[in-house]
N, C-alpha and C positions, 0 to 999 in steps of 0.2 A: 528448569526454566525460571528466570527472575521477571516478574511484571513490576515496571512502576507506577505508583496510580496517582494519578496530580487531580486534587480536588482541593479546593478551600472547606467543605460540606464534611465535618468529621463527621456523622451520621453514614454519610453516603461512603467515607471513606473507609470506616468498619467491617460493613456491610460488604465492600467487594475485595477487600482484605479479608475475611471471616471467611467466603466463597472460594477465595483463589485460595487459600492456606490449605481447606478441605482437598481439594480439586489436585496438591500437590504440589503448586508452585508458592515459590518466593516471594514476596511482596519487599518493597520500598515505598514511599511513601513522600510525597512535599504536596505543601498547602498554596506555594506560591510557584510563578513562573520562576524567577532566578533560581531558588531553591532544586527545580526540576531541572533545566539547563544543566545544573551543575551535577547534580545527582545522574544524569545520561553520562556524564563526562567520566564520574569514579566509579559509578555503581556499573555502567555497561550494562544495561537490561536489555531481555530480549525482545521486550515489547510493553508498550506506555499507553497508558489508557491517559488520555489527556481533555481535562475540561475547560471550556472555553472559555466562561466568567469567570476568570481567575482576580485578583488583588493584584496592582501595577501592571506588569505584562498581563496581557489578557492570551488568552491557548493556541491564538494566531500567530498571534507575533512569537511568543514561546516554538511553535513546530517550526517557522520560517528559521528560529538559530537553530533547533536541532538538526536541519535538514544542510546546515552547513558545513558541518564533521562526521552527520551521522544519518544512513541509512535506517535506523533502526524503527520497525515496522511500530507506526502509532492509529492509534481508534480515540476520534475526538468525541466526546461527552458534551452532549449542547442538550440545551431547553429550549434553543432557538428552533419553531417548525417551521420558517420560510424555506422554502427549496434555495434559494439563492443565498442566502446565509447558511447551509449545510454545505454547500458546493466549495464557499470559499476556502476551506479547511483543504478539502481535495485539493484545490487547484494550487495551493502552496504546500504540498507533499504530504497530506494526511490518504493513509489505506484505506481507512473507512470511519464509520461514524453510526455512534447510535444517542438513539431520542430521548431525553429523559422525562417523562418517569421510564424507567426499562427495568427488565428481568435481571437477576443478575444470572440468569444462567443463561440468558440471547448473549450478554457482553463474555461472559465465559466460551458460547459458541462461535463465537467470531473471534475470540483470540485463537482456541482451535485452529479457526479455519485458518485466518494468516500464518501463523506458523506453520502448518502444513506445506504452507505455499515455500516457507523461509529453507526449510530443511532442506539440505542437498539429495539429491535423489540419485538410487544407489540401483539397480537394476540384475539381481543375478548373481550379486555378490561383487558385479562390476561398477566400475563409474561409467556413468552414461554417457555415448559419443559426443561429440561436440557438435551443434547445429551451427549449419551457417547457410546466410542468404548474401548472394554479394560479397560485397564487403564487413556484411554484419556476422561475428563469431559470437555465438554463446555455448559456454563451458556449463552444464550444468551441475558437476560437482564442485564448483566455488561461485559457483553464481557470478558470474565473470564473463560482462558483455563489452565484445572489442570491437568500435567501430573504425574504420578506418586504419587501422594500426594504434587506437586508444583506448583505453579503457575508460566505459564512463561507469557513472555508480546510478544505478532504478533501484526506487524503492520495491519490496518483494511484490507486490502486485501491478507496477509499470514492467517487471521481470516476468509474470508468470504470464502478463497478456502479451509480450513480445516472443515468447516461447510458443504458446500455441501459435498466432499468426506464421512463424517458421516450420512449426510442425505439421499444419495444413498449407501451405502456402499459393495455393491455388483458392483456397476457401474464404468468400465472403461471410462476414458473421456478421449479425444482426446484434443490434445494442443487448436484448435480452439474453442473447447466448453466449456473448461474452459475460456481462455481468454473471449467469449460472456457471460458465466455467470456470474463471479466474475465481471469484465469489466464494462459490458452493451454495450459494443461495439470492434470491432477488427482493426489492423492497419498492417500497412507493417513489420516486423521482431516480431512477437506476438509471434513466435514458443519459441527463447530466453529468449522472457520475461518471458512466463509461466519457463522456465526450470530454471530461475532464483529466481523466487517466490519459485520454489518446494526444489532446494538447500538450499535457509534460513529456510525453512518451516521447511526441514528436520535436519538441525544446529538446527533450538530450541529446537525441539520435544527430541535431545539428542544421536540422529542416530547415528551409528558410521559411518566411508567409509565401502561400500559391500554393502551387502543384508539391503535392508532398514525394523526394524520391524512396521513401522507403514502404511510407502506408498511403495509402489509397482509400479516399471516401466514395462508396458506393450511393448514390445517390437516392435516398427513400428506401434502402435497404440495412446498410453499414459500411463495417470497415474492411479493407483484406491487404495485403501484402501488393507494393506494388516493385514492377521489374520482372528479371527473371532468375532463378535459382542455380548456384554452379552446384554442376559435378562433383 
């Protein structure tokens, strides 16, 4: 597995290169947004730890181009603690986000976790059947969601919460029990991030604003699937 780690902080940069190298994986490495941009494009990594104060592009606008050819699961790197400046990273395609100062073995356990999430899953030695709700198909050995007769592209965690919602599909879930399933773990402002995941989620799927037809907000409790399930 190749991680890229975009920092301008060579200190910082060392240190989670040094970590991930032990750990087994690959490292790449840019200082600046273009540099990163360009490096998803040749390098193909599996997964970009990306930080937000960067030089010219700042980590925002950096994830907004990568999210325009590429799904590829990223974890922003901020010193920002406003809940509403962690969010914005989310709401323009970032998986998740950790606080700095941090461990580097919490950012090692959370690339774990999202790949976890990325890995097609295999069942028995089989590929696992195809879910479908409606009109919504998911393939999950290519991770391959067809709405309507299309295929759109979710980042691995708008994938892995659209999965379960099919998997229970009578099951209301509460913000906390999404963030621990999709996740594998919960943090301080979780409530946003899940409503942040479910905003994009509901943008691909093709939702209009109002009544959503595919997810349904339970009101003081969460989310769950709305309609009903074919045959």
């Amino acid at each position: 597995m190749k991680v890229l780690v975009v920092d301008d902080d060579e200190k910082i940069l060392k240190v989670l290169v040094t970590y991930l190298n032990k750990e087994g994986y690959l490292t790449e490495t840019a200082q600046d947004g273009l540099s990163a941009i360009a490096k998803v494009d040749k390098e193909k990594p599996d997964i970009v730890l990306l930080d937000v104060m960067l030089p010219g592009m700042d980590g925002w606008g950096v994830c907004k181009e990568i999210r325009r050819s590429s799904n590829v699961p990223i974890i922003m790197l901020t010193a920002r603690v406003e809940e509403a400046d962690r969010i914005i990273g989310l709401e323009i395609g970032a998986d998740d986000y950790v606080t700095k100062p941090f461990s580097p073995r919490e950012v090692i356990a959370r690339i774990r976790a999202i790949l976890r999430r990325v890995q097609p899953v295999e069942q028995k030695g089989e590929m696992q059947a195809v879910l479908q709700f409606g009109d919504l198909i998911l393939q999950p050995h290519n991770h391959n969601v067809i709405v309507r007769g299309t295929t759109i592209e979710l980042t691995p965690t708008e994938y892995k919460m659209l999965e379960l919602f099919i998997e229970h599909p009578k099951q209301v879930f509460s913000r906390l029990q999404l963030i621990e399933k999709v996740q594998g773990y919960t943090f301080e402002g979780y409530e946003r991030t899940v409503d942040s995941h479910i905003k994009n989620l509901r943008k691909k799927l093709g939702e209009p604003l109002g009544e959503s037809p595919y997810i349904k907000t339970v009101y003081g409790v969460g989310y769950k699937l709305a309609g009903e399930q074919h045959a």
